[in-house]
C-alpha positions, -999 to +999 in steps of 0.1 A: +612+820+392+617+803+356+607+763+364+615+752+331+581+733+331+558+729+303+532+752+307+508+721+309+525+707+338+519+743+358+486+746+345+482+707+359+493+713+392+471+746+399+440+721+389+450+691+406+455+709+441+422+727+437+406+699+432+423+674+460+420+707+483+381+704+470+376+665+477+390+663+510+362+694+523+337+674+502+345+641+521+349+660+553+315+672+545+293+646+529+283+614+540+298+589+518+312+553+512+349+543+504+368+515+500+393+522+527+373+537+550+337+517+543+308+541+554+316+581+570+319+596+597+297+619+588+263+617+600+238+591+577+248+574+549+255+583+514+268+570+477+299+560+470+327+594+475+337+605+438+358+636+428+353+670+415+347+662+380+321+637+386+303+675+400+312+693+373+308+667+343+274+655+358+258+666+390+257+705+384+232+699+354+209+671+368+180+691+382+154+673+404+129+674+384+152+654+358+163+664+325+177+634+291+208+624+294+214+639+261+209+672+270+229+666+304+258+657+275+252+686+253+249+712+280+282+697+299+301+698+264+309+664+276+304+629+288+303+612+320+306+577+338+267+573+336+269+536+345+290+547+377+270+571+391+240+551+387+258+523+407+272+548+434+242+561+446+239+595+427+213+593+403+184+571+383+170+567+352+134+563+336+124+562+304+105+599+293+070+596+295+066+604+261+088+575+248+070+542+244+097+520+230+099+491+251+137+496+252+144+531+247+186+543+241+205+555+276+204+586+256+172+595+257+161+582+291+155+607+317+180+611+344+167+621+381+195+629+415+189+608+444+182+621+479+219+616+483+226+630+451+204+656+460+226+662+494+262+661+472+246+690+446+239+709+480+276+706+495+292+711+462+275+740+450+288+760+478+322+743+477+344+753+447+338+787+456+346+786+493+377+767+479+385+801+460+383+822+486+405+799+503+432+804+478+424+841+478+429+842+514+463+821+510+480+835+479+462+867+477+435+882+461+458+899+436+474+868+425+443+851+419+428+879+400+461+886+378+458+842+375+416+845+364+425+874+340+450+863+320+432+825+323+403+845+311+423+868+278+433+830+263+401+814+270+382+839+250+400+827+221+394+792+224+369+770+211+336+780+230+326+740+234+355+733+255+336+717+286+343+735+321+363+707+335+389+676+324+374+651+301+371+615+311+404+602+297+397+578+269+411+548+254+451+553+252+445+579+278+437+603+254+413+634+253+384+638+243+376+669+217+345+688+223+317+670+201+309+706+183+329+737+171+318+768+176+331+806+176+350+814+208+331+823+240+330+861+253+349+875+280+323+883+302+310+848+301+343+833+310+347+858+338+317+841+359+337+812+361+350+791+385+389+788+386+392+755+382+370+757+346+390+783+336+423+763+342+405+731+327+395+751+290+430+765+284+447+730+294+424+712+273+429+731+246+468+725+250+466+691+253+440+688+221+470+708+201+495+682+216+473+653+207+467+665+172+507+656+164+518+631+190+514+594+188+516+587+230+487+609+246+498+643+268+484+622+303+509+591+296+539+614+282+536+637+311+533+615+341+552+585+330+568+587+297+592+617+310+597+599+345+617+567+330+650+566+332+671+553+303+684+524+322+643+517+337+630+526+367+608+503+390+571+501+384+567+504+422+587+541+420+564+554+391+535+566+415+563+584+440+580+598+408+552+612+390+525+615+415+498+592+398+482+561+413+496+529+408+459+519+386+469+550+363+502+537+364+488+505+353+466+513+326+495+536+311+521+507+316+496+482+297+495+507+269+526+512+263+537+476+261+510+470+243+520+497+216+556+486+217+570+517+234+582+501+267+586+466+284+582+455+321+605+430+329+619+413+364+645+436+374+667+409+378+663+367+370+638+353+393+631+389+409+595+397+419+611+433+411+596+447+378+614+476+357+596+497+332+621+504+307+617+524+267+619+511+238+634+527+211+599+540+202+595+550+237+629+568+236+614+593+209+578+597+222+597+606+255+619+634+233+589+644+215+574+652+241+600+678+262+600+693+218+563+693+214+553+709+248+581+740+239+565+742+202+528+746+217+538+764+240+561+788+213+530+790+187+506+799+219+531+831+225+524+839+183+488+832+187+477+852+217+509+873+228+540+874+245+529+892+275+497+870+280+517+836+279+546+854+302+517+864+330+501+830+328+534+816+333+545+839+363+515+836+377+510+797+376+549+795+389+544+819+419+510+794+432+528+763+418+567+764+416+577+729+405+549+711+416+569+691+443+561+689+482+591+702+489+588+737+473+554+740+459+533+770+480+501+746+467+507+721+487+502+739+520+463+728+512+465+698+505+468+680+539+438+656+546+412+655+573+428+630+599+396+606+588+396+611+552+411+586+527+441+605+517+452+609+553+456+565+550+480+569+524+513+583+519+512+621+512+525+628+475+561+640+466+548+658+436+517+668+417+508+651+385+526+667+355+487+659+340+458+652+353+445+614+353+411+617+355+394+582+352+359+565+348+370+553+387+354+581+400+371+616+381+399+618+410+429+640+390+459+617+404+437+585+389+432+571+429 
């Protein structure tokens, strides 16, 4: 098929659509709370609706008899928006009976799930893998398993901390690195994992290896960075073009001016119009990214094999073509519920070239 794509944008849009294809069963399923759509249709009511990460960074290791947060971090092999799902209805704290400072750290406090929470850990569990099938069922079992294997033959060489899902992007939009290095994980271990943490450790690991040499993070150079034109493009186009939300767009935008590598100006005197357009600086953190992505992506062929980096591209091409509506096989999944949140807004024209995964609630477009 030969996209031409970076390997991290197919490995991006194989995660994002399992994951919005994920969401809209879990809001289908769950009673929940948005902003659109205020309380569910589903039957009671529940915390506020997050995403997939917000599962898999923080749910899937909160048992109910409660466990510190600091071993909810070092199991995860990451962080989450503690504050948020406090506030959304997921969990509580309490300070460990065998702490008596008055004021103990967040750290050490001991974090329970909800009754609601307790209801989410219920429907999600079961999820993810019914989501699998799904894909099984649509693509093929073959594909998948060809997809898992070779997923599987680079993860084993990775770091074995990679967490099993997207970081919370931090400041600048940038990854964060596992907190620990250790030797790289067996094959069987990896092989009793979900797809979507087997596609989330070997695109970390790319973007960490992008991150380690270029100044403008691998979410901001991937989804608005390469969709600029050189004369600008409107800020109101930059969601349509690179199939983020207009607050990723936002926080990227603000970034970048900040850091001198683009301006937003009226489009014209006295225009409520605004342009994005590159600075000079932005020029060549836009180049260095097309050159950086085909250098990874030409030392990851040295460092685990033609053939394995050849199947993990066929295979993420044949699910994932170039990521747009118009010819990507992924997005036959991806149509909402008619009373879910996505089904009030306008359906994508492409999948994010990265995920945008944000303390707003882990969703991979940054909604």
């Amino acid at each position: 098929m030969g996209t031409g794509l970076p390997l991290s944008a197919l490995l991006s849009f194989a995660l994002v659509a399992f994951t919005i294809e994920a969401d809209n069963e879990a809001e289908h399923s769950l009673p929940h709370r948005t902003t659109t759509g205020g309380p569910s249709t589903v039957t009671g009511s529940g915390p506020w609706l997050t995403s997939m990460a917000m599962w898999l960074n923080c749910m899937q290791w909160v048992p109910e008899q409660g466990i510190a947060v600091c071993e909810v971090e070092r199991i995860a092999r990451t962080v989450t928006n503690w504050d948020g799902m406090r506030r959304w209805g997921y969990i509580f704290f309490e300070p460990s009976p065998d702490d008596n400072r008055p004021k103990p750290p967040q750290s050490a406090l001991i974090v329970r799930p909800t009754a609601r929470g307790r209801l989410a850990q219920q429907v999600w569990t079961a999820l993810i893998p019914a989501i699998e099938n799904r894909w099984r069922e649509r693509f093929g079992s073959q594909a998948i398993d060809e997809l898992r294997s070779t997923l599987i033959e680079v993860a084993a060489q990775l770091d074995a901390n990679l967490p099993d899902c997207m970081p919370i992007l931090m400041y600048g939009l940038v990854d964060q690195p596992p907190k620990l290095s250790n030797s790289s994980p067996s094959a069987a271990n990896l092989a009793g994992l979900a797809l979507p943490a087997l596609l989330a450790r070997v695109l970390l690991a790319f973007s960490l290896d992008f991150e380690r040499e270029a100044e403008v993070s691998l979410a901001i150079s991937a989804n608005i960075l390469r969709v600029i034109d050189d004369t600008g493009t409107r800020v109101g186009d930059l969601p349509v073009r690179s199939g983020v939300s207009k607050e990723a767009i936002a926080m990227a935008l603000g970034y970048l001016t900040k850091r001198g590598y683009a301006v937003v100006e009226p489009e014209a005197r006295g225009s409520r119009i605004k342009v994005a357009r590159l600075t000079p600086s932005g020029i060549l953190a836009q180049d260095a990214y097309r050159k950086l992505t085909a250098s990874i992506e030409q030392r990851w062929v040295k460092r685990f094999g033609a053939g394995v980096i050849e199947n993990l591209r066929t295979s993420l091409e044949a699910l994932a073509s170039d990521g747009t509506a118009d010819r990507s096989p992924l997005f036959r999944g991806l149509a909402p519920h008619p009373e879910g949140w996505r089904a009030k807004v306008r359906m994508p024209s492409t999948l994010p070239h990265y995920p945008m995964v944000l303390h707003r609630g882990g969703y991979p477009d940054g909604s």
